[in-house]
C-alpha positions in Angstrom: 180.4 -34.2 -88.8 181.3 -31.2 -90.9 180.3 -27.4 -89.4 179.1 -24.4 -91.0 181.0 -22.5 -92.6 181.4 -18.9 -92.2 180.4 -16.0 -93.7 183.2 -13.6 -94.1 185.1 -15.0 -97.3 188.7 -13.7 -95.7 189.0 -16.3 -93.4 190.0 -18.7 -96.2 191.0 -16.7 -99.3 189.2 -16.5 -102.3 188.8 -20.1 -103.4 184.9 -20.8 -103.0 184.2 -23.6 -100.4 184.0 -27.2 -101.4 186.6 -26.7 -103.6 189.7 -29.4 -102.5 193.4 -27.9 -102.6 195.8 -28.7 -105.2 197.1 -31.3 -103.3 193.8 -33.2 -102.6 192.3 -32.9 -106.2 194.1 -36.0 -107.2 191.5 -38.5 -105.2 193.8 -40.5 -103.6 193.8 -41.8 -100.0 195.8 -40.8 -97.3 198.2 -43.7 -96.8 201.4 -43.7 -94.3 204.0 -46.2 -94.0 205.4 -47.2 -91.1 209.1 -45.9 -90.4 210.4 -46.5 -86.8 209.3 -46.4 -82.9 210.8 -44.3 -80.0 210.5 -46.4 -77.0 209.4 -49.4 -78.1 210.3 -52.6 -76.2 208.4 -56.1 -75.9 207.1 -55.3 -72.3 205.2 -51.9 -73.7 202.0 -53.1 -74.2 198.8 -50.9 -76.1 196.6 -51.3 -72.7 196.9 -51.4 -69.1 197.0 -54.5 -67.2 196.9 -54.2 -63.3 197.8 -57.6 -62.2 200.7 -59.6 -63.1 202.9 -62.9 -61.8 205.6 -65.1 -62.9 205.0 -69.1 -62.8 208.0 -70.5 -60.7 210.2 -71.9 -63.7 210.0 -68.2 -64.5 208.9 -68.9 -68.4 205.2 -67.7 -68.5 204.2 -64.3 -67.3 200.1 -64.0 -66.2 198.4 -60.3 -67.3 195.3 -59.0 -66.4 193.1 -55.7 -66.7 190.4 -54.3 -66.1 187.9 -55.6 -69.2 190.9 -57.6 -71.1 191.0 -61.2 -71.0 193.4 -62.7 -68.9 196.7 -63.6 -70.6 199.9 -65.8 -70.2 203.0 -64.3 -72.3 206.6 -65.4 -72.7 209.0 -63.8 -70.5 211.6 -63.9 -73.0 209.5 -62.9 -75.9 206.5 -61.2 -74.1 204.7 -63.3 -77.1 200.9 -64.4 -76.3 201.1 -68.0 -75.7 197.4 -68.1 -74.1 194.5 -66.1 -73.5 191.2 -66.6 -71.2 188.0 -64.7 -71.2 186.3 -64.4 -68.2 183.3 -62.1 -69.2 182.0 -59.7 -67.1 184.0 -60.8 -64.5 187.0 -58.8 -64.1 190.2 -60.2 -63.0 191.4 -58.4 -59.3 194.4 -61.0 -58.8 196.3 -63.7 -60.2 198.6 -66.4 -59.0 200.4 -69.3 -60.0 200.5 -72.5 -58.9 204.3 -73.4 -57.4 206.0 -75.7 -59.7 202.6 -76.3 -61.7 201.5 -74.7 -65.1 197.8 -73.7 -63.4 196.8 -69.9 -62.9 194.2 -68.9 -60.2 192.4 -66.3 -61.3 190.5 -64.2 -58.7 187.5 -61.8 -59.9 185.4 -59.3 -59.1 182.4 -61.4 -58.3 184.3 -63.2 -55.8 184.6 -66.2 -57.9 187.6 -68.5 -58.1 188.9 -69.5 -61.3 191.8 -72.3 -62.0 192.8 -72.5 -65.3 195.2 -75.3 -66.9 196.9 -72.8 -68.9 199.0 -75.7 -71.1 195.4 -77.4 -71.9 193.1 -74.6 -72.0 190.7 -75.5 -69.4 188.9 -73.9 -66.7 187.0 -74.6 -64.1 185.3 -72.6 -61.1 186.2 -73.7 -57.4 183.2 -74.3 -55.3 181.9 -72.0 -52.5 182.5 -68.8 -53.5 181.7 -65.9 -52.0 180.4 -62.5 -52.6 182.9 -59.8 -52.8 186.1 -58.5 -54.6 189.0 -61.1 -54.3 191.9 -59.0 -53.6 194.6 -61.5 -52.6 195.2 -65.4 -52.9 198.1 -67.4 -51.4 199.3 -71.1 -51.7 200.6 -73.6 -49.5 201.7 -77.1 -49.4 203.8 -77.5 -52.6 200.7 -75.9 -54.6 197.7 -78.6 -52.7 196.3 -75.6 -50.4 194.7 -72.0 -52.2 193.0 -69.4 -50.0 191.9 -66.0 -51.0 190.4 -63.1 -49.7 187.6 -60.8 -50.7 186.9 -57.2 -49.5 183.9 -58.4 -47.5 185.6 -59.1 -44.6 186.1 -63.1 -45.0 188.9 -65.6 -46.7 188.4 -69.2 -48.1 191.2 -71.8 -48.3 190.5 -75.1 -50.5 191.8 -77.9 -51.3 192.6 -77.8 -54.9 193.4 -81.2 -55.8 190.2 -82.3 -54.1 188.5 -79.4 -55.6 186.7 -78.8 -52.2 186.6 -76.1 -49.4 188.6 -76.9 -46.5 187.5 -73.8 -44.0 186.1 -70.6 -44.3 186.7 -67.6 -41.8 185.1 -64.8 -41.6 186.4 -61.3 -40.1 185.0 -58.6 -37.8 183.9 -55.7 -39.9 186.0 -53.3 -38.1 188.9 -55.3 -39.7 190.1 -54.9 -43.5 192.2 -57.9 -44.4 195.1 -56.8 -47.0 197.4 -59.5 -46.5 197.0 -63.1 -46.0 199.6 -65.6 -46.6 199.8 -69.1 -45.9 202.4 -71.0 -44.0 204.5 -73.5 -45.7 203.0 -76.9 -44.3 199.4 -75.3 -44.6 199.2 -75.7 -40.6 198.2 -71.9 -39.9 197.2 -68.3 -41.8 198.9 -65.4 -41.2 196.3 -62.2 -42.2 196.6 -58.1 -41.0 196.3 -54.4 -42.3 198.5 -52.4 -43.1 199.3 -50.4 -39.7 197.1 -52.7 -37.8 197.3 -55.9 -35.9 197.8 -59.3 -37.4 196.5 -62.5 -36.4 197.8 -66.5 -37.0 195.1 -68.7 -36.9 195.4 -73.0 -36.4 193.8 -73.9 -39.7 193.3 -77.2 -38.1 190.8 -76.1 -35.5 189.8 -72.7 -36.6 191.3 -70.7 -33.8 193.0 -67.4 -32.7 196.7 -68.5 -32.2 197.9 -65.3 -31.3 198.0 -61.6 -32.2 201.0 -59.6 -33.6 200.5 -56.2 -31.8 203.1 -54.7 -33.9 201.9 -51.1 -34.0 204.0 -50.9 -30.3 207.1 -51.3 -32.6 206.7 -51.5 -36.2 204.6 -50.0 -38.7 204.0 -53.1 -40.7 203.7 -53.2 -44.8 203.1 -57.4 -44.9 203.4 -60.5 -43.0 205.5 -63.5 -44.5 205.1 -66.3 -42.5 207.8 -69.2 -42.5 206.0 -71.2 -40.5 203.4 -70.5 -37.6 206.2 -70.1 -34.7 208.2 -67.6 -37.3 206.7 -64.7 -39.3 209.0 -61.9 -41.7 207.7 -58.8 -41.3 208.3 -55.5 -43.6 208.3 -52.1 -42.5 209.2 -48.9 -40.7 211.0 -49.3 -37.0 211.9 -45.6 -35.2 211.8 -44.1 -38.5 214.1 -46.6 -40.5 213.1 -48.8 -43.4 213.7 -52.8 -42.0 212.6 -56.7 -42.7 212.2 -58.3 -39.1 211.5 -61.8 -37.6 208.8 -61.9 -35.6 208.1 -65.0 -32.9 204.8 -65.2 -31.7 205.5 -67.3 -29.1 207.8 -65.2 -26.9 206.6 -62.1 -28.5 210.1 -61.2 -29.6 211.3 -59.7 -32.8 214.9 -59.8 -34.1 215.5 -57.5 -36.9 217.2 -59.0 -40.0 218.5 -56.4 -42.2 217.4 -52.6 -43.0 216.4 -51.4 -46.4 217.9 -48.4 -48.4 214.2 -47.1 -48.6 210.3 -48.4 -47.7 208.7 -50.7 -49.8 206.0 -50.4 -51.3 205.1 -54.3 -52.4 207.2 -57.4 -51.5 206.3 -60.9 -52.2 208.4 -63.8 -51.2 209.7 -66.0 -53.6 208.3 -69.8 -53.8 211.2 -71.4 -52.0 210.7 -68.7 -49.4 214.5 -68.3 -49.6 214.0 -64.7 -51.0 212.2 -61.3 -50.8 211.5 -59.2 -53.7 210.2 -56.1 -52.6 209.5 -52.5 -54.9 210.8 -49.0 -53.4 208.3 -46.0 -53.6 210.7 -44.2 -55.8 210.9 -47.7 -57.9 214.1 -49.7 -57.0 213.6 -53.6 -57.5 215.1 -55.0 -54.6 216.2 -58.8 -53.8 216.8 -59.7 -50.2 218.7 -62.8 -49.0 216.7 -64.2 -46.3 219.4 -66.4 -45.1 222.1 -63.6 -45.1 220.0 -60.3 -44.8 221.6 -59.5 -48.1 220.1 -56.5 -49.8 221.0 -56.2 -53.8 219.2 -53.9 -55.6 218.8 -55.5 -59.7 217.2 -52.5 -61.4 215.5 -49.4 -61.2 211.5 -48.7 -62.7 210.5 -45.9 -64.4 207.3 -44.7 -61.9 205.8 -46.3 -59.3 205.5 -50.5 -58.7 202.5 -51.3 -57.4 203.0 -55.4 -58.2 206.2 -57.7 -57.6 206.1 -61.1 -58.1 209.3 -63.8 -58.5 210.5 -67.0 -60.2 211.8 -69.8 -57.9 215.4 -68.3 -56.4 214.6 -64.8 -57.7 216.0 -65.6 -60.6 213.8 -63.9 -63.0 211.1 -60.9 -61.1 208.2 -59.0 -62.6 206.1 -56.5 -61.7 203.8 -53.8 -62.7 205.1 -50.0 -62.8 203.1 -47.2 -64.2 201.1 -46.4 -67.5 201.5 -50.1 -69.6 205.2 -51.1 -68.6 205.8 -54.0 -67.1 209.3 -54.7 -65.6 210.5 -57.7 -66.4 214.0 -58.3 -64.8 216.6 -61.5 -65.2 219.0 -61.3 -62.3 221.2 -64.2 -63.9 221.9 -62.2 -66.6 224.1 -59.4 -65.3 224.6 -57.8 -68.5 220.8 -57.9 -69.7 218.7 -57.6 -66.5 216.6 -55.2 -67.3 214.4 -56.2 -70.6 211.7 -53.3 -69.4 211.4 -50.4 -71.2 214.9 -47.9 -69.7 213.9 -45.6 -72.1 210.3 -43.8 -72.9 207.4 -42.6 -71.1 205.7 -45.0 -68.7 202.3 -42.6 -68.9 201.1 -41.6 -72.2 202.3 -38.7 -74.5 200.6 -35.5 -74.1 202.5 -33.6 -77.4 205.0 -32.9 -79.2 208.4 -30.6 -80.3 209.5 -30.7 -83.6 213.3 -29.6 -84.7 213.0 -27.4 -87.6 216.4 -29.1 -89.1 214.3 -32.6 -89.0 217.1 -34.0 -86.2 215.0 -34.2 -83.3 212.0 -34.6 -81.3 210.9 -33.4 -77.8 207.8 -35.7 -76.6 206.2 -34.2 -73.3 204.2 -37.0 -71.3 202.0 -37.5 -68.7 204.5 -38.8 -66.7 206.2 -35.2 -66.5 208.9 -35.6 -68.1 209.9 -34.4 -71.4 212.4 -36.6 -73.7 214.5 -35.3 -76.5 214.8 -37.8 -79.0 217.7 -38.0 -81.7 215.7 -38.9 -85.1 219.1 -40.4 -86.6 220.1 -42.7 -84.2 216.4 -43.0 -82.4 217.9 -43.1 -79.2 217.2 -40.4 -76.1 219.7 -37.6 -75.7 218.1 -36.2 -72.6 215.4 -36.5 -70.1 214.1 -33.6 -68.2 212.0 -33.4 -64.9 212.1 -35.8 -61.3 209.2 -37.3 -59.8 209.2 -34.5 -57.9 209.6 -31.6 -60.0 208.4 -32.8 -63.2 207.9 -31.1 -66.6 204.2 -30.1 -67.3 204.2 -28.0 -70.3 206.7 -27.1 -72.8 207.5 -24.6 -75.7 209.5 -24.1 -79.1 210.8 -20.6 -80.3 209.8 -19.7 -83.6 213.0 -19.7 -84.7 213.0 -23.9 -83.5 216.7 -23.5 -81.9 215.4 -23.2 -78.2 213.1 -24.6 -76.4 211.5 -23.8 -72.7 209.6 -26.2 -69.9 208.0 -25.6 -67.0 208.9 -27.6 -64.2 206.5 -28.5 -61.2 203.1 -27.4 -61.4 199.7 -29.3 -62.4 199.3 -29.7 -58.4 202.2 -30.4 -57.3 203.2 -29.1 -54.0 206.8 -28.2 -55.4 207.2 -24.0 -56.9 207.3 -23.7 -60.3 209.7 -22.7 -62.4 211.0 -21.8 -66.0 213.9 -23.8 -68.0 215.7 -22.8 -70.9 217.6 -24.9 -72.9 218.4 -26.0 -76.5 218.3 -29.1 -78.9 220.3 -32.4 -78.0 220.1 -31.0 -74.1 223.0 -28.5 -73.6 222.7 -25.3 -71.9 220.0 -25.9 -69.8 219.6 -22.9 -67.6 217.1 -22.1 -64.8 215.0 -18.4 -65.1 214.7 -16.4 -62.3 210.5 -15.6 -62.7 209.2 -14.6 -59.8 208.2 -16.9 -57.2 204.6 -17.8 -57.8 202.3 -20.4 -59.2 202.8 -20.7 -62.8 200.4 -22.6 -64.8 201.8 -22.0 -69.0 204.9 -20.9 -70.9 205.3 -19.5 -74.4 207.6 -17.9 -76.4 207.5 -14.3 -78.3 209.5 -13.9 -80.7 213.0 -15.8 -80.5 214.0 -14.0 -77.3 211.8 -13.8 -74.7 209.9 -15.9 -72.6 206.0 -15.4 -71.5 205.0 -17.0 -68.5 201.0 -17.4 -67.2 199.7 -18.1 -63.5 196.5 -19.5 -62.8 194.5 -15.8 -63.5 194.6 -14.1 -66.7 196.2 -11.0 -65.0 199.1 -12.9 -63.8 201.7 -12.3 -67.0 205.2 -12.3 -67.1 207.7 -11.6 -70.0 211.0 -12.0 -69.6 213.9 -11.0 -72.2 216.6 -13.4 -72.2 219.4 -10.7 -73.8 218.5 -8.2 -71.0 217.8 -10.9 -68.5 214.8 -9.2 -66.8 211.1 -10.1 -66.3 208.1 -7.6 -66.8 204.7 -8.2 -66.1 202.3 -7.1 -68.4 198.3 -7.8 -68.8 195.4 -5.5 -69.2 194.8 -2.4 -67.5 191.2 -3.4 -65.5 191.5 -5.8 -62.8 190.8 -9.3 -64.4 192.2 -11.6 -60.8 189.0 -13.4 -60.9 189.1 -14.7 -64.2 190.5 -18.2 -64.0 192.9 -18.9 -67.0 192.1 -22.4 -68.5 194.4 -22.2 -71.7 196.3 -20.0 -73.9 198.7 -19.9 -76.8 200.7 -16.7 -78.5 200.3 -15.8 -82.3 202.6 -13.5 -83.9 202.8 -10.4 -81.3 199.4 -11.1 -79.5 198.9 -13.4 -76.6 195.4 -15.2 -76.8 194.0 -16.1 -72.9 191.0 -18.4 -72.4 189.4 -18.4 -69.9 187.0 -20.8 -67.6 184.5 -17.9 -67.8 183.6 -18.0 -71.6 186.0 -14.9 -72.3 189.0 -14.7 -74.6 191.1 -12.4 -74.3 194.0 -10.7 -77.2 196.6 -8.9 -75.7 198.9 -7.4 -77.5 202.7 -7.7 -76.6 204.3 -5.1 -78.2 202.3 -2.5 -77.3 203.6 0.7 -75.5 201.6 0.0 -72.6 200.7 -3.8 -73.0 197.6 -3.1 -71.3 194.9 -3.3 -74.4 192.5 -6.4 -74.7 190.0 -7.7 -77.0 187.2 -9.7 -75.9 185.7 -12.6 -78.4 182.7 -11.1 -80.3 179.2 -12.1 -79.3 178.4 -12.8 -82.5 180.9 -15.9 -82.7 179.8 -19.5 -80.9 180.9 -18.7 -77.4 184.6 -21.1 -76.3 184.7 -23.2 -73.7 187.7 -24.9 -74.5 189.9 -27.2 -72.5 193.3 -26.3 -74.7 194.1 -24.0 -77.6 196.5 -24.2 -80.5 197.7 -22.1 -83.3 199.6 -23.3 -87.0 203.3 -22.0 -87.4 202.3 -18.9 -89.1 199.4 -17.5 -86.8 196.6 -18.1 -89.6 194.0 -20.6 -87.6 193.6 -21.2 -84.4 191.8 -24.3 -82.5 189.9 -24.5 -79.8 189.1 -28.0 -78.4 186.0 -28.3 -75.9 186.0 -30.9 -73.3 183.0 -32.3 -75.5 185.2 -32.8 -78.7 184.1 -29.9 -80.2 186.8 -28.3 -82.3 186.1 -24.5 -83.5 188.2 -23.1 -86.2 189.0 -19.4 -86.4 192.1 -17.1 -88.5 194.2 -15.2 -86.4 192.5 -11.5 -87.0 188.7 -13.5 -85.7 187.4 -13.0 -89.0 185.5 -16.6 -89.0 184.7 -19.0 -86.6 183.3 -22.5 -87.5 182.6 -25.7 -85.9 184.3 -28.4 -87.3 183.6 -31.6 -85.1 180.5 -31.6 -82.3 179.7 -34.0 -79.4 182.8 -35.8 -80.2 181.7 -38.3 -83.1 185.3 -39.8 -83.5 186.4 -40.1 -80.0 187.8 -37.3 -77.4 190.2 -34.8 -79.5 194.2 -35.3 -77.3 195.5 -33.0 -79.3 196.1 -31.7 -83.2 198.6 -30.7 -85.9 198.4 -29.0 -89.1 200.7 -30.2 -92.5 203.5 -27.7 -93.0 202.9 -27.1 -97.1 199.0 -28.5 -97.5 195.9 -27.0 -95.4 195.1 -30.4 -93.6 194.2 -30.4 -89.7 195.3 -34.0 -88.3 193.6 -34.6 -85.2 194.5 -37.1 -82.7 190.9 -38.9 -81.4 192.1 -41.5 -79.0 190.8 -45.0 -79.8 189.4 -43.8 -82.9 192.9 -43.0 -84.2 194.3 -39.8 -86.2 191.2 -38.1 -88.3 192.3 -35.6 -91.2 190.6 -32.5 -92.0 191.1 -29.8 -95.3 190.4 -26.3 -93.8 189.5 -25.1 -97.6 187.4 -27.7 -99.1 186.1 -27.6 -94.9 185.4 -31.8 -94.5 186.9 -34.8 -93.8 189.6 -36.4 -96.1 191.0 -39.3 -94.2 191.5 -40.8 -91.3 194.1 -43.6 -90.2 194.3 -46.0 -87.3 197.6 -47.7 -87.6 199.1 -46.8 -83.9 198.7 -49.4 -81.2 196.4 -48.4 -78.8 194.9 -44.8 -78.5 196.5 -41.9 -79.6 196.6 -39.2 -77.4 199.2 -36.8 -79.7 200.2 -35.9 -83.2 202.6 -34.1 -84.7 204.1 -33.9 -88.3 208.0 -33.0 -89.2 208.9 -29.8 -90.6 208.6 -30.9 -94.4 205.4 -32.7 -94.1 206.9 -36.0 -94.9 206.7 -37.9 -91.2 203.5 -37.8 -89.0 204.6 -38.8 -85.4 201.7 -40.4 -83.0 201.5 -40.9 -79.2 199.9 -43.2 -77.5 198.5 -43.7 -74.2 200.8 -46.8 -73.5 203.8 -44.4 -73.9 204.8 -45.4 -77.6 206.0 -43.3 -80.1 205.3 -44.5 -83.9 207.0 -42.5 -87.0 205.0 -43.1 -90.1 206.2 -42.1 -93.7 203.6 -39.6 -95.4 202.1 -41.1 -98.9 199.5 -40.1 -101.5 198.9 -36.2 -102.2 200.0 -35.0 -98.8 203.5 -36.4 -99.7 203.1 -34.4 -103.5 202.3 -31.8 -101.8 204.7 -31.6 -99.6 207.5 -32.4 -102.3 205.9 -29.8 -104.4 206.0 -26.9 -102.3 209.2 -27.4 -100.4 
């Protein structure tokens, strides 16, 4: 939906409006060919899928998500062999049967599925139960299932039979979070993390015994061998361990100790093995025979899933964002067929090399990634998990960049990095030690930095290597900065309180501000954005809403409202033609002509949504992020290409 236009004639020259450009009078579409992807790996899907498992031969891989069908994929290939819909029911866990080719699919309803994934079939297993099913287990060579739900009770059938066997049902003071199932089927083995566990006879229904581990351990899961020998995960006097536990002599032996905690572990069919997932994302294999700990790669972000072929051969799991790790542990030289390389959380934006080389993509995992265009490879990855980078700028001159590391709530002080393309000379500034919250630059040597109020400025020169804090002169601590960006020698603040404020830079003082006019529709925008040369400026509202304005204010217009074409991520403008490209999530990249002032295009060729945009320096490529972490390059074609040509 197009705006009004404004009234003052300066703000876009003298050609009358709703006349197209040069460049757009020719009619044609916008079309782009596709060029190359950063990132891009089989195991990087387009969505999210929060459960995942390996059948026991290790060749079929189970997805599922939150309102995506349920899907089996090659491991080699991650090629869709299969696909089931479950409808409104939601899939909360999946398992596969040992040395079978059915999937039990668990639901948010509480329902049961078992689907024969090689025929297509599916059935529902009788007596369900109301409830969330958060974990299933399987015993007796694949002839015994139970799962549990979030309302306090677990089920165990007999899936050959298709019949339930017993049903038990938990105090409410007690949230079950692990159950597993003893290899001849004879007992259940079910606890909290922290709390007691519990082996009940499955024969007769009764208490066994209790596992009052909180004395010694501070348990993560129970894996029972049998019901006179359970494995047990966790934390002993501080230290990372896997212990045996006998309930009969309440005795534990400890079996080996872990480089770090784990944060999920799943035994391996045979029971031979434990996979198990650090917090800071080591895959590691554990030798339940030996107490042998190898560790077989390391994830990108945190692993919340694990799951593992028979031996351990071949491991799974599901790490942040849309990666899923998919490690082969008998091939030494390949074991890792994951993603190594990209974000694992969407991208937030982009840093274009004026000499068309490379590319700096910020995402939302914090960490920004300098790409080389030539060879499509990363040169260098900047931020931790705990110091990440959450916002980043390019000089005008486009030979230096700076990032700001930490930030964005973390509990880690902030602090400003400047380094240059292809990751050399990276250097640490010495700003003061406070909260920072945005970094620009001025000019081509010196560095502004923002804290959380509008007052809160810094500049620092990097030839005389010395900060100044500049702002205006009344007290403006209570005005909470929400965005800002610096245009020529003025820095523009927004703030949560419907004011924006222009302060100059170069001023003697540096203490003058502007205010925006009354007269102009008031900002309340989430981000802020300006072209290369300071002549518009953007303002995107949390409701989509998009308000154009040149860099003296003479015009503002609204240019998209209540968010017609999805939530605006970000935006870029073309380098030689006057076309805005907007990146609207699910609805793709929209294009818009600031001088003819409507829509010319609009193109939906990324997987998945796009979250950022960016074009290269000549107008030729237009770069998209997605929210699965991918980076597409597509080749420009049709009049933004002639222009671009044209005027270059």
């Amino acid at each position: 939906m197009s705006g009004t236009p404004p009234t003052d004639s300066a703000a876009h020259g003298p050609r009358a409006a709703g006349t197209p450009p040069a460049s757009m009078q020719a009619g044609a579409a916008l079309t782009f060919q596709a060029a190359f992807q950063l990132g891009s790996t089989p195991w990087r899907l387009p969505k999210a899928y929060y459960e995942v498992d390996i059948s026991s031969d290790g060749k079929w891989v189970a997805l599922g998500g939150y309102g995506l069908p349920v899907e089996v994929r090659c491991f080699e290939t991650a090629r869709t062999l299969a696909t089931l819909d479950i409808g409104e029911r939601e899939p909360t866990s999946l398992s596969f049967r040992p040395g079978g080719k059915w999937l039990a699919v668990g639901t948010s309803h509480g329902a049961v599925l078992l689907w024969d994934v090689a025929h297509d079939r599916s059935e529902i297993l009788p007596g369900g139960e109301r409830g969330r099913v958060v974990r299933m287990a399987w015993a007796r060579h694949g002839a015994l299932l139970a799962a549990v739900t979030d309302a306090r009770g677990f089920r165990i059938w007999d899936v050959d039979a298709r019949r339930r066997v017993c049903r038990f049902r938990v105090s409410d003071d007690v949230k079950v979070e692990t159950l597993q199932l003893c290899a001849d089927g004879a007992a259940a083995v079910f606890g909290a993390h922290g709390e007691r566990a519990a082996i009940i006879d499955l024969a007769s229904g009764k208490l066994v015994s209790l596992i009052p581990l909180s004395r010694w351990i501070w348990p993560l899961c129970f894996l029972p061998q049998s019901s006179d020998r359970v494995l047990v995960t966790g934390r002993l006097r501080r230290r990372p361990v896997v212990v045996w536990y006998d309930p009969r002599t309440n005795r534990m032996e400890r079996l080996t100790e872990l480089p770090a905690m784990l944060h999920a572990a799943s035994l391996s069919p045979d029971r031979q093995r434990l996979v198990g997932a650090t917090w800071d994302g080591a895959i590691l294999v554990i030798d339940l025979r030996t107490g042998r700990v190898s560790q077989v790669c390391q994830q990108e972000g945190l692993v919340s899933t694990v799951a593992c072929s028979e031996d351990a051969e071949r491991v799974v799991c599901r790490a942040s964002g849309c990666v899923v790790g998919t490690v082969d542990c008998s091939d030494m030289h390949n074991r890792f067929c994951a993603p190594a390389v990209g974000h694992v959380e969407s991208v937030a934006g982009f840093l274009v090399d004026p000499q068309g080389r490379y590319l700096a993509s910020v995402g939302g995992d914090n960490r920004l990634i300098i790409w080389d265009l030539t060879r499509r490879v990363e040169v260098e990855r900047i931020g931790s998990p705990d110091r990440g980078v959450s916002q980043a700028a390019l000089a005008p001159g486009g030979r230096r960049l700076a990032v700001l590391l930490g930030g964005l709530g973390q509990e880690e002080q902030t602090a400003v990095g400047v380094g240059s393309w292809g990751g050399k000379e990276w250097r640490e500034l010495p700003m003061p030690r406070q909260e920072l919250k945005a970094v620009h630059w001025w000019r081509d040597q010196a560095v502004v930095a923002l804290g959380e109020c509008a007052a809160d400025i810094w500049v620092w020169d990097t030839k005389a290597k010395k900060a100044q804090r500049v702002g205006p002169r009344r007290p403006l601590g209570q005005l909470r900065r929400l965005s800002s960006c610096c245009i020529a020698d003025h820095l523009w603040v927004l703030c949560e309180e419907r004011q924006l404020l222009i302060i100059p830079l170069n001023a003697p003082n540096m203490r003058e501000c502007k205010q925006w006019p009354d007269t102009y529709p008031t900002p309340q925008g989430r981000a802020m954005y300006s072209d290369a040369d300071g002549r518009h400026v953007a303002i995107v509202t949390p409701r989509g809403v998009v308000m154009l304005t040149d860099g003296q204010l003479h015009g503002a217009y609204v240019i998209m409202a209540d968010a017609p074409y999805g939530v605006v991520g970000d935006l870029a403008w073309h380098p030689q033609a006057s076309v805005l490209a907007l990146a609207c999530g699910k609805e793709g990249v929209r294009f818009w002509d600031m001088e003819s002032q409507s829509w010319v295009g609009s193109f939906g060729g990324h997987p998945g949504s796009v979250q950022a945009v960016a074009f290269s320096c000549e107008g030729t490529t237009l770069f998209t992020g997605g929210s699965n972490g991918l980076i597409c390059a597509w080749r420009v074609e049709g009049p933004l290409r002639q222009a671009s040509i044209a005027r270059s």
